[in-house]
TORTORTOR-655149 format. One record per residue (C-alpha): residue number from 1; chain; x, y, z. Coordinates in Angstrom, 1 decimal. Each point is the difference from the previous one (the first is absolute). Example, Ala and Ser with C-alpha at 12.3 -4.5 7.8 and 13.67 -1.06 7.14 Angstrom:
<pts>
(pt 1, 'A', (12.3, -4.5, 7.8))
(pt 2, 'A', (1.4, 3.4, -0.7))
</pts>
This chain:
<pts>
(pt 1, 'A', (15.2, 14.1, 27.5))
(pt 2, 'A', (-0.1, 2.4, -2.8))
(pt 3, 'A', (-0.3, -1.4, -3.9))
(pt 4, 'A', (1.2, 1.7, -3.1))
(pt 5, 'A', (-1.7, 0.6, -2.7))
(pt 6, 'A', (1.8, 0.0, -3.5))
(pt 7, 'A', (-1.6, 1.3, -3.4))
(pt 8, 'A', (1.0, -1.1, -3.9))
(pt 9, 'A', (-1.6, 1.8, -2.3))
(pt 10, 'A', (1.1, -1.8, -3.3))
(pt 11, 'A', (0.8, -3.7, -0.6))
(pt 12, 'A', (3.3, 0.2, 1.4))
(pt 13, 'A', (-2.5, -0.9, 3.2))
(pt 14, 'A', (-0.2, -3.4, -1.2))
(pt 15, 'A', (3.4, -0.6, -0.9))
(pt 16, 'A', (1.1, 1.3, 3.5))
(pt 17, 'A', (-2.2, -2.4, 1.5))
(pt 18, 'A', (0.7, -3.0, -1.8))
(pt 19, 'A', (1.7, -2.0, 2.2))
(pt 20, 'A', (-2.4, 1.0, 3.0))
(pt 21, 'A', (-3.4, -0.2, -1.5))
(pt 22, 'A', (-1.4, -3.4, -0.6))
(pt 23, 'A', (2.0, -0.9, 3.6))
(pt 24, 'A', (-2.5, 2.3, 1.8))
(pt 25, 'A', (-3.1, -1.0, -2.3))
(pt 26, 'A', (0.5, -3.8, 1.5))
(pt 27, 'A', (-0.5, 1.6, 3.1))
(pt 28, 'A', (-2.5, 1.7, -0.2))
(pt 29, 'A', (-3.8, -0.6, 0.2))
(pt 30, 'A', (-0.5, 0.8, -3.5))
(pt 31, 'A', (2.4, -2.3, -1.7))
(pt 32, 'A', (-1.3, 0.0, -4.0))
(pt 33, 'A', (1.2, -0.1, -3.0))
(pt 34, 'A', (-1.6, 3.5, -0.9))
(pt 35, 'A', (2.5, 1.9, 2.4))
(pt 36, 'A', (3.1, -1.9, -0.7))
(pt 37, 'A', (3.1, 1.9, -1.6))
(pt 38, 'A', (-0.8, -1.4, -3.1))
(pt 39, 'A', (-3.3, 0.4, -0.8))
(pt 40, 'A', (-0.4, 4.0, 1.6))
(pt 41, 'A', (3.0, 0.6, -1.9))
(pt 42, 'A', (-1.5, -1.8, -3.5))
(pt 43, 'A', (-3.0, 1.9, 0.9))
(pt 44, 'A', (1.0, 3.6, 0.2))
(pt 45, 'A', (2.1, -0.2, -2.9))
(pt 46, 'A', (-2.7, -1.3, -2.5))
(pt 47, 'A', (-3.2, 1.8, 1.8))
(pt 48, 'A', (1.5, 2.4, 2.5))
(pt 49, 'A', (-1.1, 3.9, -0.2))
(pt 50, 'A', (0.7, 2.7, 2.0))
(pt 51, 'A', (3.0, 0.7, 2.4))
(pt 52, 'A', (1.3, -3.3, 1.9))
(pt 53, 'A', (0.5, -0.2, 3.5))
(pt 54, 'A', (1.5, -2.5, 2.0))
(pt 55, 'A', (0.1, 0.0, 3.9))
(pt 56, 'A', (2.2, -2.4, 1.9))
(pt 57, 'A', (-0.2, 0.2, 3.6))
(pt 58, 'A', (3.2, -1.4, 2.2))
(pt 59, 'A', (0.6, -0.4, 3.6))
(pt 60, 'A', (3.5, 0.5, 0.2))
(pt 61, 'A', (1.0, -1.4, -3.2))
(pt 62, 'A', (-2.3, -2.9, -0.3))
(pt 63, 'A', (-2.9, 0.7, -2.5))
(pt 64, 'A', (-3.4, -0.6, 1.4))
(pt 65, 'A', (-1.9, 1.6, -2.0))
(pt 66, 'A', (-1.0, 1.2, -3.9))
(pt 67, 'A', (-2.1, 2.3, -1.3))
(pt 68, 'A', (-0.5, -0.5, -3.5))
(pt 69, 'A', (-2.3, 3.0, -1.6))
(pt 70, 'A', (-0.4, 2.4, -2.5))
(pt 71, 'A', (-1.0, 3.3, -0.4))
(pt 72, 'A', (-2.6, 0.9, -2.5))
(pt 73, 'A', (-2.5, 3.3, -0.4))
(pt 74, 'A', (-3.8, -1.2, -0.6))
(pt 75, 'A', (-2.7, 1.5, -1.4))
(pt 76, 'A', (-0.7, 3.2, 2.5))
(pt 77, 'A', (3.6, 1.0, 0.0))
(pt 78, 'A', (0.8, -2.2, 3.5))
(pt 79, 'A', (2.8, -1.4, 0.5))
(pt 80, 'A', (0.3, -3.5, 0.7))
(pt 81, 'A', (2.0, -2.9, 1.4))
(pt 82, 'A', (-0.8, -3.6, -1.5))
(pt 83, 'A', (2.3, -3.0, 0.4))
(pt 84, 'A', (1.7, -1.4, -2.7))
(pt 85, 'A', (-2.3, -2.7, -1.9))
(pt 86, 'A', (-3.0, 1.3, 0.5))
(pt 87, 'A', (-2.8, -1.3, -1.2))
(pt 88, 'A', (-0.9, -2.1, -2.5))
(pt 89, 'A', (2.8, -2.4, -0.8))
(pt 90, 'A', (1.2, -0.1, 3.5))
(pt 91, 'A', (-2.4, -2.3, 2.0))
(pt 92, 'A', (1.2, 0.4, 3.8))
(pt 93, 'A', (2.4, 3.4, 0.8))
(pt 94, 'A', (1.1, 1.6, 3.7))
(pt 95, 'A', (2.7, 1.4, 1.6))
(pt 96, 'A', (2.8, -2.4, 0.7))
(pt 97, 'A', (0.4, -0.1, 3.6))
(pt 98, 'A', (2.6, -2.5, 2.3))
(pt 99, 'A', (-2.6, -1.5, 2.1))
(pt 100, 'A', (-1.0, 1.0, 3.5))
(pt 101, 'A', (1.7, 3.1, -0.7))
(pt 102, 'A', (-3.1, 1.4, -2.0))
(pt 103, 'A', (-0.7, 2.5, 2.8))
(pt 104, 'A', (3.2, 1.8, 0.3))
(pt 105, 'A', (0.8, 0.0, -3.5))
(pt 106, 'A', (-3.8, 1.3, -1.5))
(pt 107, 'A', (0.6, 2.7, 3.2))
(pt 108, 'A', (3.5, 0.8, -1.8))
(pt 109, 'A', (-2.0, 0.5, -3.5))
(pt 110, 'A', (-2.5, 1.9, 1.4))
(pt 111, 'A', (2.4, 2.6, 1.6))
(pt 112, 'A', (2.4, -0.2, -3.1))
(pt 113, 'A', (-3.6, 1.3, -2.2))
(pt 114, 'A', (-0.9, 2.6, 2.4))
(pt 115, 'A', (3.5, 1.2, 0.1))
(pt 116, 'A', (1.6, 2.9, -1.8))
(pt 117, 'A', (2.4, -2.5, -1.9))
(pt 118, 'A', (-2.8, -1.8, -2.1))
(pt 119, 'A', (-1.3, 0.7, -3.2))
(pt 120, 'A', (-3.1, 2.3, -0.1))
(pt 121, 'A', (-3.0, -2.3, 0.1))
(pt 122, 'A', (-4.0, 0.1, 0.1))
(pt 123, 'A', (-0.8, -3.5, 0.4))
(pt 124, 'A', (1.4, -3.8, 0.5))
(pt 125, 'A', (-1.7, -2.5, -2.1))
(pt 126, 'A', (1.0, -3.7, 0.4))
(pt 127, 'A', (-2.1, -2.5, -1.5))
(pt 128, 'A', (-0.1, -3.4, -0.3))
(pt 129, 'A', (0.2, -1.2, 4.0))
(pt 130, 'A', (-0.6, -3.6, 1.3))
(pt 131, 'A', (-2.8, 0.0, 2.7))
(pt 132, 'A', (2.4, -1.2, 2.3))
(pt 133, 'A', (3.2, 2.6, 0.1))
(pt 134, 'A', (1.2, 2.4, 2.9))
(pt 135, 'A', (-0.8, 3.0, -2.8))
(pt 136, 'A', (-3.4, 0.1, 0.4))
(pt 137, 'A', (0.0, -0.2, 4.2))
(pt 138, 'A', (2.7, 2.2, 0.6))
(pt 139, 'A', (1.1, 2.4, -2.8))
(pt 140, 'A', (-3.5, 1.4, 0.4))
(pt 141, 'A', (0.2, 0.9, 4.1))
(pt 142, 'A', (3.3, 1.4, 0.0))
(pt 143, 'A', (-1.1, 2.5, -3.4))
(pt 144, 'A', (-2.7, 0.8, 2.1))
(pt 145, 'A', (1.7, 1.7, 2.6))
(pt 146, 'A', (1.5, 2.1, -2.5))
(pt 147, 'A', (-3.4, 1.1, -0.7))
(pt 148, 'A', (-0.5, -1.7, -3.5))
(pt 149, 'A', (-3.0, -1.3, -1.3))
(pt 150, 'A', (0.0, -3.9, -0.9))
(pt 151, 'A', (-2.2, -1.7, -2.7))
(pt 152, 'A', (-0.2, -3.6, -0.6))
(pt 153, 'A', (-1.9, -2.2, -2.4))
(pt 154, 'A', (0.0, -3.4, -1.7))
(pt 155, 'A', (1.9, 0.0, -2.8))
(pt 156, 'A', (-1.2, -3.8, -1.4))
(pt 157, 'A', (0.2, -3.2, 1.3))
(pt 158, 'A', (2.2, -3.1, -0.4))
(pt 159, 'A', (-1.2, -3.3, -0.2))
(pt 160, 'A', (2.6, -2.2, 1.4))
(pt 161, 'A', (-0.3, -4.3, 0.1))
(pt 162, 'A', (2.3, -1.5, 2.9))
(pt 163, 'A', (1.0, -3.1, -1.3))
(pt 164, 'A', (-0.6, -3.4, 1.2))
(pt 165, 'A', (2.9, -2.9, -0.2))
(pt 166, 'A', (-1.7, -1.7, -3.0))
(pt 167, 'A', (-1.7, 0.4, -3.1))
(pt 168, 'A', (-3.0, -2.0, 1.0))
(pt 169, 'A', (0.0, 1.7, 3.5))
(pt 170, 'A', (-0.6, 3.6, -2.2))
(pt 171, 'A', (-2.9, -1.4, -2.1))
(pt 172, 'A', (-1.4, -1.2, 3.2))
(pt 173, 'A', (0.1, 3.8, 0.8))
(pt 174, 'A', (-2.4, 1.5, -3.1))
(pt 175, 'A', (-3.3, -0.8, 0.0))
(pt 176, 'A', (-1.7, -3.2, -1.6))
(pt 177, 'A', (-0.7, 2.0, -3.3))
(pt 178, 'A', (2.9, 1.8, -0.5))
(pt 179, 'A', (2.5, -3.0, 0.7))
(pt 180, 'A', (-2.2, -2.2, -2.8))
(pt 181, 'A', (0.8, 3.0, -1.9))
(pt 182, 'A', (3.5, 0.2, 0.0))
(pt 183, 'A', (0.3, -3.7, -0.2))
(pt 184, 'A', (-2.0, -0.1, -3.4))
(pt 185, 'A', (1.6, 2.5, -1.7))
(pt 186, 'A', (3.6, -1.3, 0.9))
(pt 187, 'A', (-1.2, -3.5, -1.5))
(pt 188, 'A', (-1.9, 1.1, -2.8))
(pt 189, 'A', (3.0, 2.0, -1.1))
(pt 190, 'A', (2.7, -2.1, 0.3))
(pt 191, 'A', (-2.7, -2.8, -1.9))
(pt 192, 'A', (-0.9, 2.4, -2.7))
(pt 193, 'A', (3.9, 1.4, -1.0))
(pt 194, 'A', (3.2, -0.2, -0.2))
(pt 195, 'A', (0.6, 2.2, 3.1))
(pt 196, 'A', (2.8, 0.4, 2.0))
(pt 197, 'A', (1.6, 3.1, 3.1))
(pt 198, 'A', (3.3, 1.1, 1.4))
(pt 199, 'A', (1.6, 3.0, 2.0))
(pt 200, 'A', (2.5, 1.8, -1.8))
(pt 201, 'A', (4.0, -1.1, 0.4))
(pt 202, 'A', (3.3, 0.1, -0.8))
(pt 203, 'A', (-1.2, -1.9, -3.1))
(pt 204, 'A', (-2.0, 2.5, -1.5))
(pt 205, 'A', (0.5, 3.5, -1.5))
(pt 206, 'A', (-1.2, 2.4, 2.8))
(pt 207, 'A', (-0.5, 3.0, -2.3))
(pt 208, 'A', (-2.5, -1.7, -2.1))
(pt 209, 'A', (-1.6, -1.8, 2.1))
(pt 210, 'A', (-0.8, 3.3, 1.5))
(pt 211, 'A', (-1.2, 1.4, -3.3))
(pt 212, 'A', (-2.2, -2.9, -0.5))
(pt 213, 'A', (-1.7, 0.5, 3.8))
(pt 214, 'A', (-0.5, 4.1, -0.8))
(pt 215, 'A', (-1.8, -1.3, -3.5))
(pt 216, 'A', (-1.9, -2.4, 2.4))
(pt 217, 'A', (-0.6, 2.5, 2.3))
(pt 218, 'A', (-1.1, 2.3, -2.5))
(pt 219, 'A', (-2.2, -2.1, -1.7))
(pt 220, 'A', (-2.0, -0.8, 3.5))
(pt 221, 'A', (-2.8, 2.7, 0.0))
(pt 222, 'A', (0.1, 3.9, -1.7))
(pt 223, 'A', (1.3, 0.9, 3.7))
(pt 224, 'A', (3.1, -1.6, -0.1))
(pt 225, 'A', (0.8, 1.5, -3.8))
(pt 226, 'A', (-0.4, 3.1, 1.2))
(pt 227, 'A', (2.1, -0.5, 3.6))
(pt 228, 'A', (2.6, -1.0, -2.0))
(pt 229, 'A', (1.5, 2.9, -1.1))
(pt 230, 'A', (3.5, 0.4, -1.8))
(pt 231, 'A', (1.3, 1.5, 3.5))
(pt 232, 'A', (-1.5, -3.0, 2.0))
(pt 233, 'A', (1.1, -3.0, -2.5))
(pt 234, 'A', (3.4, 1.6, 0.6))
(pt 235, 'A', (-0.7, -0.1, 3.6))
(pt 236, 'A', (-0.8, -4.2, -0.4))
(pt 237, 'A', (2.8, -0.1, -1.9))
(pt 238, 'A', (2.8, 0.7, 2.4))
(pt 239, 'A', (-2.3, -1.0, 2.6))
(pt 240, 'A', (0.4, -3.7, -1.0))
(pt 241, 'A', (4.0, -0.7, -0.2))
(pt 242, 'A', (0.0, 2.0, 3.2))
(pt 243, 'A', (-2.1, -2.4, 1.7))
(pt 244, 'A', (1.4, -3.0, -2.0))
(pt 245, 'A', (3.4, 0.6, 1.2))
(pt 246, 'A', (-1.6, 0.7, 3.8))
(pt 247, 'A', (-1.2, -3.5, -0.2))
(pt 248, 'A', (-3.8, 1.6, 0.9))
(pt 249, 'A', (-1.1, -0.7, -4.0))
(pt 250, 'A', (-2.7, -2.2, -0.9))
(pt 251, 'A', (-0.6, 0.6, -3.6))
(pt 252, 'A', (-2.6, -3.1, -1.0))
(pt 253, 'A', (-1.7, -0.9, -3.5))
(pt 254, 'A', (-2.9, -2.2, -0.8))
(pt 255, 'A', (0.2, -1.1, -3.3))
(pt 256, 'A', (-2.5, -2.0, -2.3))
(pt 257, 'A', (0.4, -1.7, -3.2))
(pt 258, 'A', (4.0, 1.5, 0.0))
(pt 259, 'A', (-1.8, 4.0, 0.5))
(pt 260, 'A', (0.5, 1.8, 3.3))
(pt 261, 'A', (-3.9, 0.4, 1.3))
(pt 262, 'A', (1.0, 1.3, 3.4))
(pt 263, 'A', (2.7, 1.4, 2.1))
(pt 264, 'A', (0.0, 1.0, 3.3))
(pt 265, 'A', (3.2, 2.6, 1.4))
(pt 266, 'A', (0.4, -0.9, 3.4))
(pt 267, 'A', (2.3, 0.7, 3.3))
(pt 268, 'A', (1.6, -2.4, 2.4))
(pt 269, 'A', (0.7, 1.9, 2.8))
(pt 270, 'A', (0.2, -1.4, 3.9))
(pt 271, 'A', (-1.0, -3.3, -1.5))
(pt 272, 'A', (-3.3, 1.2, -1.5))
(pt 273, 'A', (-1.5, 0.9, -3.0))
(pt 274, 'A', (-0.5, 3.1, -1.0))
(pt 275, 'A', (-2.3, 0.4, -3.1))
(pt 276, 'A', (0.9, 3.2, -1.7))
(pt 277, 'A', (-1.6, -0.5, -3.6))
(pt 278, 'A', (-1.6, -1.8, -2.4))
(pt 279, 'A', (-0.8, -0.6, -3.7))
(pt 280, 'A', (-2.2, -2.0, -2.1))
(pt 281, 'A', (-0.5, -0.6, -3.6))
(pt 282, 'A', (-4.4, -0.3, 0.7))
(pt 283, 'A', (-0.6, 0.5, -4.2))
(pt 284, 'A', (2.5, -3.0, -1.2))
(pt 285, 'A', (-1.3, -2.5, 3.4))
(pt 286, 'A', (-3.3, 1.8, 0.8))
(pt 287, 'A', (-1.5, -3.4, 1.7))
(pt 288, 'A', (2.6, -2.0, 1.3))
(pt 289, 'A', (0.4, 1.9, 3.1))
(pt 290, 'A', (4.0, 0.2, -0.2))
(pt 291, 'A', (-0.3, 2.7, 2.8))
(pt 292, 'A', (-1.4, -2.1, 2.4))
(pt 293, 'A', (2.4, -3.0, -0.6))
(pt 294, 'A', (3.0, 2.1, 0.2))
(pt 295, 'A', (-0.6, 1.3, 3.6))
(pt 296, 'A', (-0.7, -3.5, 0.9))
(pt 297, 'A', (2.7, -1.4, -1.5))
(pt 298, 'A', (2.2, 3.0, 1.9))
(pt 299, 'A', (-1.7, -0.5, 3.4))
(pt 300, 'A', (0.5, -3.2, -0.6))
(pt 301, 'A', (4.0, 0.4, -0.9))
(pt 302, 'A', (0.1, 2.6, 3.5))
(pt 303, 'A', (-1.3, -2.8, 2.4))
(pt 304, 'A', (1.9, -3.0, -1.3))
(pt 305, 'A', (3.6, 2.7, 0.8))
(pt 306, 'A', (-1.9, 0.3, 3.3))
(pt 307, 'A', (-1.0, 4.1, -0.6))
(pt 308, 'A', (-1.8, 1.4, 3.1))
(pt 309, 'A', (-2.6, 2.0, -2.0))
(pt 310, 'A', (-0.9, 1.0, -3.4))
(pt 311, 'A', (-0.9, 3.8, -0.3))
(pt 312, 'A', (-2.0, 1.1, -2.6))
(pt 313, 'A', (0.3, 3.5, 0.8))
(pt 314, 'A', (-1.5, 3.3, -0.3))
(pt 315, 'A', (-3.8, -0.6, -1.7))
(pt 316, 'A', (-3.0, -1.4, 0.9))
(pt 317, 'A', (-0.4, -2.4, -3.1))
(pt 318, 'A', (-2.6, -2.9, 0.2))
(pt 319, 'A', (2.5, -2.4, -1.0))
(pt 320, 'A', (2.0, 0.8, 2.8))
(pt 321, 'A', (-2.5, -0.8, 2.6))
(pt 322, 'A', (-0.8, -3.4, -1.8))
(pt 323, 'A', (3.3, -1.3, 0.5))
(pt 324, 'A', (-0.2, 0.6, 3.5))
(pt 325, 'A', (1.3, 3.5, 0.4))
(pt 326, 'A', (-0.8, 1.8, 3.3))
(pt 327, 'A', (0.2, 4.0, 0.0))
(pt 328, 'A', (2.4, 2.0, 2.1))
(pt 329, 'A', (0.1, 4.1, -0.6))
(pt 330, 'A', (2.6, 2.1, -0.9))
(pt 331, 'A', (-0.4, 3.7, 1.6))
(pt 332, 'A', (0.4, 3.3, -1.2))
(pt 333, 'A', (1.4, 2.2, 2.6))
(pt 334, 'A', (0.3, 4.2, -0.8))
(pt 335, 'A', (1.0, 2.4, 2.4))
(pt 336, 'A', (-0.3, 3.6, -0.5))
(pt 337, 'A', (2.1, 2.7, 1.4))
(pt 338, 'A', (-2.7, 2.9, 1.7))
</pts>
C-alpha cells in the first residue's frame, strides 16, 4: 500500500480541506479543539509567521492524515518546521492521524521529508503533545532510522479534574479545608451582595462581552497586560464568534453589585471543559474571592450537564490543584536532520 503525500503552501490548504478536516480529527486520537479547521485557520491568520505548510496524507483518496506546520528560520539561521499553533495559546497540538493508521501514515511523512519533493528543512518542532499520543512512540523510531537525532522534554503540565455525577460527590473529592473553603466564600458572597453569573448567549452582545473579558483579563496581574497585545486581542477577537458559532464557546461572567468581577473563556469540546483564560478585577473586589466562586459555580454548571472532566490546562497554578486538578504532561518532541 503506498500513500500520497500532498503539500499547500498558502491558506488555500485550509479551504481545500474544509469538507475533510474536522471528519478525520473525530477520528483520530487527538480530537481537540486546538487542531480543528477553525481554530488552526483563526490561528495562522492572526499569529501565523513564516511560510505555511500543510500536509494531507491519502490512501487512495481517503484522507488519513494532516500535517499542519510551518516553516520559520530561528536564531542560528536553521530552518525549522513547527505546527501550526504552537505554543502558548494552543494548549494540546499533534499531527492529525485516522487512528490505527498512525504507523503507515508517520512512515509516509517521514519519507515525504527525506525526499527530494519537500521543503528544505533543519529541524521539526512540534510542541504541545498529550502524554498519551502515537507521536511520541512512534514518530521518534521511524526518524531514527533515517538517522536523525530526537529530543524530547516536558513542555508543562495539565491539571485535569474527572468529574463525578454530583456536586456534593466533587466536594467530597477536595480535601476537608479546601471544600470549607469554597463553601464559605460562595455563602459569604452571595450574603454580602447583590451577586449574580451567566454564560454568554444569544441574548447578549458577543462583541462586548468580549471586550469586557480582555479588560478583565487585562486587569488580572501585569502579565496578562502585557500578553495582551494589539495582535493577540485581535486574535480573541475572531477567536470567540468562531467558537460561538462551533457551539465549543463558554464565555462566563461573575458579576457583583451589577460590575463584572470575573470571567472565565472557556471550551466545550468532547463534553468537557476546556479552560482557556481568565480575568479578574482583584483592585475593585480584592477580598471577596470572586475567582474562587466562579470556577465553582462553573464546575458546578459542567457536572450538573453531566461533563466528563474539567481541564484547566496548561500551568501548574495552586488553585488548580485545590479544586482537585491532577497533572498530565504535554511533550515537546524535536527532531533534527544529521
Amino acid at each position: 500500500m503506498t500513500l500520497s503525500v500532498q503539500s499547500y503552501h498558502d491558506t488555500k490548504g485550509f479551504e481545500a480541506l474544509t469538507g475533510e478536516w474536522n471528519a478525520l480529527l473525530h477520528r483520530s486520537p487527538a480530537d481537540t479543539i486546538f487542531l480543528t479547521l477553525e481554530y488552526q485557520r483563526t490561528w495562522w491568520r492572526n499569529l501565523g509567521e513564516g511560510e505555511l505548510l500543510i500536509l494531507a496524507v491519502r490512501d487512495d483518496g481517503k484522507l488519513v492524515g494532516i500535517a499542519p506546520l510551518f516553516a520559520t528560520e530561528d536564531a542560528q539561521g536553521q530552518r525549522v518546521l513547527t505546527t501550526v499553533g504552537c505554543v502558548e495559546v494552543s494548549d494540546y497540538l499533534d499531527l492529525i492521524v485516522a487512528r490505527e493508521r498512525e504507523g503507515e501514515v508517520y512512515g509516509a511523512l517521514v519519507d515525504y521529508l527525506a525526499g527530494p519533493g519537500a521543503p528544505a528543512w533543519d529541524a521539526l518542532d512540534l510542541c504541545n503533545i498529550h502524554q498519551d499520543s502515537p507521536t511520541l512512540e512512534l514518530l521518534p523510531a521511524l526518524a531514527e532510522t533515517r538517522g536523525w537525532a530526537i529530543e524530547t522534554a516536558r513542555d508543562d503540565v495539565c491539571p485535569i479534574v474527572q468529574l463525578p455525577a454530583t456536586w456534593d460527590e466533587y466536594l467530597q473529592m477536595l480535601s476537608k479545608k479546601q471544600r470549607h473553603e469554597v463553601r464559605r466564600k460562595m455563602r459569604r458572597l452571595e450574603a454580602q451582595v447583590e451577586t449574580n453569573w451567566y454564560i454568554v448567549g444569544p441574548e447578549h452582545d458577543l462583541q462586548t462581552e468580549t471586550e469586557d473579558f480582555l479588560d478583565l483579563m487585562a486587569a488580572s496581574t501585569p502579565g496578562k497586560a502585557e500578553f495582551l497585545t494589539p495582535r493577540m486581542r485581535n486574535f480573541f477577537r475572531q477567536l470567540t464568534p468562531v467558537a460561538y458559532d462551533a457551539g465549543w464557546l463558554q464565555l462566563a461572567f461573575l458579576k457583583v453589585g451589577g460590575q463584572k468581577a470575573a470571567a472565565y473563556l472557556n471550551f466545550i469540546y468532547d463534553n468537557r471543559v476546556l479552560v482557556y483564560n481568565s480575568g479578574l478585577d482583584w483592585r475593585t473586589f480584592p477580598k471577596l474571592g470572586a475567582g474562587i466562586v466562579l470556577t465553582a459555580y462553573c464546575i458546578r454548571h459542567a457536572i450538573e450537564r453531566g461533563r466528563e472532566a474539567f481541564d484547566f490546562m496548561q500551568g501548574d497554578e495552586r488553585y488548580k490543584y485545590q479544586f482537585g486538578g491532577q497533572d498530565i504532561e504535554v511533550q515537546r518532541l524535536v527532531i533534527r536532520r544529521t
